[in-house]
NUMIMAR-906064 format. One line per field, with one value per residue (C-alpha): x, y, z. Coordinates in steps of 0.25 Angstrom, whole numbers. Each point is the difference from the previous one (the first is absolute). Layout:
N
px (X / ...)
py (Y / ...)
pz (Z / ...)
END
This chain:
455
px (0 / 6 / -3 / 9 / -8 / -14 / -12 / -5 / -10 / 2 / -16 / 0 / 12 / 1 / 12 / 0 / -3 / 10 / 11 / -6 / 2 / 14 / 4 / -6 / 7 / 13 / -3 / -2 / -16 / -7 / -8 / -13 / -7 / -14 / -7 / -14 / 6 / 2 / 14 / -1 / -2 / 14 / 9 / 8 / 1 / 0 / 15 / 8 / -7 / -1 / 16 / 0 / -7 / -13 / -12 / -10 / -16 / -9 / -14 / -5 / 3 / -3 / -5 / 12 / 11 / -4 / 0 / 14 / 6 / 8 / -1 / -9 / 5 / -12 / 3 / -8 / -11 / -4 / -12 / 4 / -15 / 4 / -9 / 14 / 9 / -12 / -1 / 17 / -1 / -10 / 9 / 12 / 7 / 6 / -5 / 9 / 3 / 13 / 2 / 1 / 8 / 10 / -2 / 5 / 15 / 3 / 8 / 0 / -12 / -12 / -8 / -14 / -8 / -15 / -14 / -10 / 8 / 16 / 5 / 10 / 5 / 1 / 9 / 9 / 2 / 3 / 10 / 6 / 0 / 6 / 11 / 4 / 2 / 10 / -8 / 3 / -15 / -8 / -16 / -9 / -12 / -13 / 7 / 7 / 11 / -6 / 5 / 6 / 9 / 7 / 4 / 12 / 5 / -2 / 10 / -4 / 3 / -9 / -13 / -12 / -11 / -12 / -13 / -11 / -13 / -13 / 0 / 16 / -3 / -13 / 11 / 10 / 4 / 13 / 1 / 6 / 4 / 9 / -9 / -13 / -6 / -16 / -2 / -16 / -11 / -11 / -11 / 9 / 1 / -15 / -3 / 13 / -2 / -16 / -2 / 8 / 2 / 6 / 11 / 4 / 1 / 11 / 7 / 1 / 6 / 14 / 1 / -2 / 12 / 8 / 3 / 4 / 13 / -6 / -8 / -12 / -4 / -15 / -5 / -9 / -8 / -5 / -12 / 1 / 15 / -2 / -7 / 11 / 10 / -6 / 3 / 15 / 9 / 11 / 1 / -8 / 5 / -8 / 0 / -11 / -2 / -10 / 5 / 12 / 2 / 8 / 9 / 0 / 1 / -9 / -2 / 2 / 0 / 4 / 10 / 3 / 3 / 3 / -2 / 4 / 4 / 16 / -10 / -4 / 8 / -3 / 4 / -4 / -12 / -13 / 4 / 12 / -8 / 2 / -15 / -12 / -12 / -3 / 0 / 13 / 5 / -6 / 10 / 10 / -3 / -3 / 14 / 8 / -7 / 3 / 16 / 3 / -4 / 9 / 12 / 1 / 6 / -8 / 10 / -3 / -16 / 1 / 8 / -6 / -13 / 2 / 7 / -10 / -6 / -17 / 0 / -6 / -14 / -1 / -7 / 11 / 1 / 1 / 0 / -7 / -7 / -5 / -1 / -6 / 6 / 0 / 3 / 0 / -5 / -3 / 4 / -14 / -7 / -11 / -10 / 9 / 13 / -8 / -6 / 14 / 5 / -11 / 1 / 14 / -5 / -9 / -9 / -1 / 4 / -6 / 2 / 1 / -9 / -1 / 6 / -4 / -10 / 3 / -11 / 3 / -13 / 4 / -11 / 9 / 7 / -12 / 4 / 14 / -3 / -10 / 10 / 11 / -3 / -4 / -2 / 1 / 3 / -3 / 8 / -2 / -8 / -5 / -3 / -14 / -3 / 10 / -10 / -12 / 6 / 6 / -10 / -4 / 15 / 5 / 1 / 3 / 6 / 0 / 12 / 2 / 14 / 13 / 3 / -14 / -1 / 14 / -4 / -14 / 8 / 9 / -8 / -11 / 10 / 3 / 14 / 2 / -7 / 4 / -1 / 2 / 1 / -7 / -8 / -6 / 2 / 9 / 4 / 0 / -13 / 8 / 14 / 11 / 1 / 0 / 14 / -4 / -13 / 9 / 10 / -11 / -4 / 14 / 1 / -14 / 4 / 13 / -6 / -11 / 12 / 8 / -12 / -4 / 14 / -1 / -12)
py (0 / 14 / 10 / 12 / 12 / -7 / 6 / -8 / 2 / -7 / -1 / -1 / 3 / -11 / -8 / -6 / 13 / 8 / -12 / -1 / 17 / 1 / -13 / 6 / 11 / -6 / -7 / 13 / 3 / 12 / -3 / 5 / -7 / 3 / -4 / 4 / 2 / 15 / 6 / 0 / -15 / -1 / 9 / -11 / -7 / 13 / 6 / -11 / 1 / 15 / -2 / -10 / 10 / -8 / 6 / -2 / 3 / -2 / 1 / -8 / -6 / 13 / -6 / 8 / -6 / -13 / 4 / 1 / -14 / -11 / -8 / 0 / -7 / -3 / -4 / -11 / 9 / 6 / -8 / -3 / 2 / 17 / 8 / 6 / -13 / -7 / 12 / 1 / -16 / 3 / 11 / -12 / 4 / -11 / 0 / -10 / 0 / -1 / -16 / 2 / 10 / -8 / -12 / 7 / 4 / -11 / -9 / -13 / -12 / 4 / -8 / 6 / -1 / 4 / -5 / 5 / -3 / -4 / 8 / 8 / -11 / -10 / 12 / 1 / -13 / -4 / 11 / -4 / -14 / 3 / 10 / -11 / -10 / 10 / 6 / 14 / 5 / 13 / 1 / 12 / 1 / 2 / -3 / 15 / 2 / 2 / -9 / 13 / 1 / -14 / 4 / 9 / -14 / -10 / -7 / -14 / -10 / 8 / -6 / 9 / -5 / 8 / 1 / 6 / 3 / -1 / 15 / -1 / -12 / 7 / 11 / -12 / -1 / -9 / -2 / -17 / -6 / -12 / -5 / 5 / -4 / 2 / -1 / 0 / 7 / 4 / 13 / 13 / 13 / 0 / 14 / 2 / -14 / -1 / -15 / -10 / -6 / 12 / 0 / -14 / 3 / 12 / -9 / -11 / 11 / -4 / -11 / 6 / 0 / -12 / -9 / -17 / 2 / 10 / -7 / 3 / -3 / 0 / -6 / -14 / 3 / 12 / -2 / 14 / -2 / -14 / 4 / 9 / -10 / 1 / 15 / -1 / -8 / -2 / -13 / -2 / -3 / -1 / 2 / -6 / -4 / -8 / -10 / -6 / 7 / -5 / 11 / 11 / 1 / -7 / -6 / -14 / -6 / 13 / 2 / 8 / -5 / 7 / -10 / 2 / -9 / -4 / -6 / 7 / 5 / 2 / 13 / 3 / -1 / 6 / 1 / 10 / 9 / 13 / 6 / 0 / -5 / -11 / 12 / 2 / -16 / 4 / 12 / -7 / -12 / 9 / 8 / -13 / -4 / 13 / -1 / -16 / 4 / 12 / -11 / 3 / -12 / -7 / 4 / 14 / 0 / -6 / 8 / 12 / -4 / -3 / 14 / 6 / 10 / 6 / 13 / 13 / 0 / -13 / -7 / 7 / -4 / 14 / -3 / -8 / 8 / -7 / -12 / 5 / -1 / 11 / -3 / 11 / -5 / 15 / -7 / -10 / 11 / -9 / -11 / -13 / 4 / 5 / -14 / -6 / 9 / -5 / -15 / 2 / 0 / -11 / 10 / 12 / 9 / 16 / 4 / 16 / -1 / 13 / 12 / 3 / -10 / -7 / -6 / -12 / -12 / 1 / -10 / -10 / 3 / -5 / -15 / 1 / 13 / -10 / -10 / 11 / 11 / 7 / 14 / 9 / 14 / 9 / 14 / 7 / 3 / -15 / -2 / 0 / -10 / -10 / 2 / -3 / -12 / -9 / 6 / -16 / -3 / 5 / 12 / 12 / 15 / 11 / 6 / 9 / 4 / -10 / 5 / -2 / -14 / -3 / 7 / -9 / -11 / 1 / 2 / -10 / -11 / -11 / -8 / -10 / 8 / 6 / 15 / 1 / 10 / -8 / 11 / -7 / 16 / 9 / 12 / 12 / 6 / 2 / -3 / 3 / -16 / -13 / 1 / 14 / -7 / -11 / 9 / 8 / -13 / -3 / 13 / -1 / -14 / 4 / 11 / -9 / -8 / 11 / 4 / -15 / -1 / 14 / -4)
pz (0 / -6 / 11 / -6 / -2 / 1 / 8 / 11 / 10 / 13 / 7 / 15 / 9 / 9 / 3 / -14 / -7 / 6 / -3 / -14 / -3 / 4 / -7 / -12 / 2 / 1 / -13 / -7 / 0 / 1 / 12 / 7 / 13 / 1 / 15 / 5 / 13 / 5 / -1 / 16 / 1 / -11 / 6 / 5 / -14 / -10 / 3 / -4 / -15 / 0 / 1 / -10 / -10 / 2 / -2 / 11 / -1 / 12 / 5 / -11 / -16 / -10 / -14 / -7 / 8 / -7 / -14 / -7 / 9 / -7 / 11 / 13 / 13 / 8 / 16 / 5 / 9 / -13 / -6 / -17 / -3 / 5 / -13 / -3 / -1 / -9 / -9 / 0 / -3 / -11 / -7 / 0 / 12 / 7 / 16 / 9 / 15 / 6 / 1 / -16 / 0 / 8 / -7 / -13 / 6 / 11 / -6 / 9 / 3 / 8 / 11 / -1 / 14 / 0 / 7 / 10 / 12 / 4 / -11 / 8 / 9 / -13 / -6 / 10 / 5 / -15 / -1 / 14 / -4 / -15 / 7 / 10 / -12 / -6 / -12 / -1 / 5 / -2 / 6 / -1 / -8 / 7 / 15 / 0 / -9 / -14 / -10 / -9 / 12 / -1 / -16 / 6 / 9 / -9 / -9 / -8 / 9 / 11 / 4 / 1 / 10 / -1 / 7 / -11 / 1 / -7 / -2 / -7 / -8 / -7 / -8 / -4 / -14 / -1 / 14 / 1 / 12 / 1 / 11 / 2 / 13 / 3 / 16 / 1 / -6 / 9 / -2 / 2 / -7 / -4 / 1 / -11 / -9 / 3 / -2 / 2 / -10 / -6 / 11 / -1 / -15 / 4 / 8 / -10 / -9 / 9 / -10 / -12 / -8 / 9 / -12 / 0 / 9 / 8 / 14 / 6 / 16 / 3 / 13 / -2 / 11 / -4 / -10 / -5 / -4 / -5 / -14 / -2 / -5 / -13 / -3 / 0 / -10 / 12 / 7 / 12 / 13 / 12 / 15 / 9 / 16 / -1 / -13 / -7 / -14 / -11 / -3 / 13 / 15 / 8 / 14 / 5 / 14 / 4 / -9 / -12 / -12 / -15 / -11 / -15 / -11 / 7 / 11 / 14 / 11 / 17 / 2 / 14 / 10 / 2 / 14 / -3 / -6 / 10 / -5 / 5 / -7 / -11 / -10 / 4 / -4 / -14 / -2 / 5 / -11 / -9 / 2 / 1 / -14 / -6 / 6 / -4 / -15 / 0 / 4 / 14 / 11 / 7 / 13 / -3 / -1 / 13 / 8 / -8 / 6 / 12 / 2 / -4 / 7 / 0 / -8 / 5 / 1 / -4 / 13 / 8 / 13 / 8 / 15 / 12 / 10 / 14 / -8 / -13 / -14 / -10 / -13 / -13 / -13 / -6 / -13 / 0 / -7 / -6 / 6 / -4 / 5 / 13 / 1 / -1 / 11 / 9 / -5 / 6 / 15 / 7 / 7 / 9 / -11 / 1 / -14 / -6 / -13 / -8 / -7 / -17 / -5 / -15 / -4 / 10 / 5 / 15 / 2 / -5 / 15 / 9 / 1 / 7 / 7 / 6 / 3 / 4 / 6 / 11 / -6 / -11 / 1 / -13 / -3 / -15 / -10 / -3 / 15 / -4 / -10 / 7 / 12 / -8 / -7 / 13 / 9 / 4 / 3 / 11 / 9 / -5 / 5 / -10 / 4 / -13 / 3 / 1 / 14 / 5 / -5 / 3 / 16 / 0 / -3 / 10 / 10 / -2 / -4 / 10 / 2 / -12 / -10 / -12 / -5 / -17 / -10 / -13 / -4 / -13 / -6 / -8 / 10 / -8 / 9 / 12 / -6 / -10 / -3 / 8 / 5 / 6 / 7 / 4 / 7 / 6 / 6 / 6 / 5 / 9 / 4 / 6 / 7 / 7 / 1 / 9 / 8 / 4 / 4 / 8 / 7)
END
């Protein structure tokens, strides 16, 4: 891709946008960023472009900046469907986000890591466990560091692990990964995608141009992912707790084992898995799967495993007040991954649900809070409808802000109980994103923490 002297707007100034405009800039483009946001909200992002002779607009997208662009970069919080991108696209403008933009300068073999839930902790523990085998390793994407931003670092022999998402993988053109890796595909995203169906099409899109020597990891107990296996022309390899596969990671008498056509290997046990949770096994299969077929020892999936370590916001454990177990899963920000958190504890759980509604069923939740729970405290804009939907379920407090729910539960819990962050929401009502939500949430814990041990 010839960047020199071409006009390219870059839409939304995000992490990825900001990445996007200034290596744009570096490449020779004549760059404009265009955010709805007000100049007040960007001040922290808008000096560094200004310096680097990019032009910033803000407080919303005038029709004119789009008209006149070779090239329009699109971040992954800006819907594609926008009436300026669809007219631009119309007129033969390409539109791509920043994942295809990468794709077209880093020089190495991608590992693609998408689905509902586990993304993040499937990315980094593939990186970890590649890094540890010896293969020069990069990971960004979707999990903070933008993809763009690996170019300046990676050499050929580099691996790039990347966590992607359904809203990157809808602006991809050319976009191939060596190993493309579908987690789990449960009802997310709604109030972007609108059915599901649609949104399992976007993240089918990962295997889109993987050809014959390319591999494609889908999980077999997933009947969601299963279908999926027909829309890619790589080879198929599975990973699955509850059966043997033919070719992929599974599970047998508590062992883990990767099959493919040299025969099968015991690569560890379940039981030395450090992780919580039986959704956890499945990123820990579906990471050892995507590692063997990237060549790495069997030692060194292992150790790498076994080293690992929970990532932030990622059922978290945060702290144990008079007998009571807080744990932060900011990062469940939709009903399934809210169910796996609370399948990961036997019972006495008091769980924070709430924050930005996306279109999610929370009725789906009524059985194992049922099972589970003792309470449910509500805070955000979505409080309401997850009311009205588990009203049948369980007790429930509407605490409306975090430190209230976090408070109520503390004081209503009872030694041996659990207090969780699973909100079952994104967190943009009350919060910058889920790691800010999540930090907020450690912060209250550990100052209840400090007055149960003053008092």
């Amino acid at each position: 891709m010839d960047l020199n002297g071409k006009r390219v707007l870059v839409v939304g100034l995000g992490k990825s946008g900001a990445a996007s405009a200034l290596f744009l800039k570096s490449r020779g483009a004549r760059v404009t960023v265009s955010d709805a946001k007000t100049e007040d909200e960007l001040r922290s992002a808008i000096p560094v472009l200004l310096d680097n002779g990019i032009t910033v607009e803000t407080g919303g997208h005038g029709d004119r900046t789009f008209h006149g662009q070779d090239l329009i970069v699109v971040s992954p919080g800006v819907p594609v469907d926008a009436p300026p991108i669809v007219q631009d696209r119309s007129f033969g403008v390409p539109v791509i986000g920043e994942i295809e933009l990468a794709a077209q300068f880093l020089p190495g073999p991608v590992v693609a890591i998408t689905g509902s839930n586990g993304k993040t902790t499937t990315t980094t523990l593939t990186g970890k466990i590649l890094t540890g085998g010896g293969f020069p390793t990069l990971v960004g994407g979707n999990i903070g560091t933008p993809a763009i931003s690996l170019v300046s670092s990676a050499k050929p022999d580099t691996l790039i692990v990347l966590e992607v998402s359904s809203f990157q993988l809808e602006t991809i053109q050319t976009f191939r990964p060596k190993v493309a890796v579908i987690l789990n595909i449960t009802p997310d995203h709604l109030d972007r995608h609108r059915t599901f169906e649609t949104y399992v099409d976007a993240k089918a899109r990962i295997f889109e141009n993987q050809q014959a020597d390319d591999f494609a990891v889908l999980n077999a107990d997933d009947s969601s992912c299963v279908p999926l296996a027909a829309r890619t022309k790589a080879q198929v390899f599975w990973f699955s707790r509850k059966k043997e596969v033919d070719h992929g990671t599974f599970v047998r008498d508590g062992s883990i084992f990767f099959r493919a056509a040299d025969g099968e290997r015991n690569l560890m046990l379940v039981s030395e898995i450090p992780l919580k949770g039986a959704h956890n096994v499945e990123n820990v299969l579906a990471s050892i799967c995507a590692s063997a077929l990237m060549g790495c020892p069997p030692q060194e999936i292992r150790q790498a495993v076994k080293d690992f370590k929970a990532v932030e916001h990622r059922l978290e454990y945060v702290a144990t007040i008079r007998n009571v177990d807080y744990y932060n899963d900011s990062k469940a920000t939709n009903v399934d991954a809210t169910i796996k958190a609370l399948e990961s504890f036997p019972a006495n759980i008091h769980i924070i649900l709430g924050g930005k509604d996306k279109g999610s069923d929370y009725t789906v939740l009524a059985d194992v809070l049922k099972q589970r729970v003792k309470r449910v405290y509500t805070i955000g804009a979505a409080a309401e409808k997850i009311e009205s939907q588990i009203k049948n379920a369980t007790e429930i407090v509407r605490a409306e802000t975090l430190e209230r729910a976090v408070r109520r539960a503390a004081a209503l819990a009872e030694p041996g109980d659990i207090v969780l962050l699973a909100p079952a929401c994104a967190s943009f009502d009350q919060f910058e994103n889920y790691e800010h939500r999540g930090q907020v949430f450690k912060e209250i814990v550990r100052a209840v923490a400090e007055q149960a041990k003053n008092s």
